[in-house]
N, C-alpha and C positions, 0 to 999 in steps of 0.2 A: 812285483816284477811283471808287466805289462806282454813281455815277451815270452816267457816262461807260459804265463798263463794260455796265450795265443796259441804257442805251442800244445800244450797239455790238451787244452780243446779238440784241437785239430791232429788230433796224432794218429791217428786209424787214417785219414784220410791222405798225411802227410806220405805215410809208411806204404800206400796202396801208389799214387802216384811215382814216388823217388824208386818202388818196386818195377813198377811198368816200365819208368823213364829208361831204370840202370837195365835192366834186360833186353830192351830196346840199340838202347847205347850205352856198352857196358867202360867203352875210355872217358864216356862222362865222368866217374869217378873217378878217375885220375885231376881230373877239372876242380868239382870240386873237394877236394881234398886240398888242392893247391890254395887253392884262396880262403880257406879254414884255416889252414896252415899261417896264412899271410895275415888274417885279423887275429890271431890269437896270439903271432909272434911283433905284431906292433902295437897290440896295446900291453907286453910285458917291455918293448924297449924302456920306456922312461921308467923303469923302475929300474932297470940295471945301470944307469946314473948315481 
């Protein structure tokens, strides 16, 4: 997994900036949460077909 891995790499780094960003702008996470929410619940649609 290409992504997973990207991740795993970059995780101290990810976790210091989404730290800064959300204390910064803490309704960002309203934001995304929303669009987490929206790729995770369309790629379960065609499976409830």
């Amino acid at each position: 997994m290409v992504g997973s891995t990207f991740v795993n790499g970059h995780v101290d780094g990810i976790k210091e900036v989404a730290g800064e960003l959300l204390s910064d702008y803490p309704w960002m996470l309203a934001l995304v949460l929303f669009f987490a929410s929206m790729l995770l619940y369309s790629q379960a649609q065609p499976q409830r077909l």
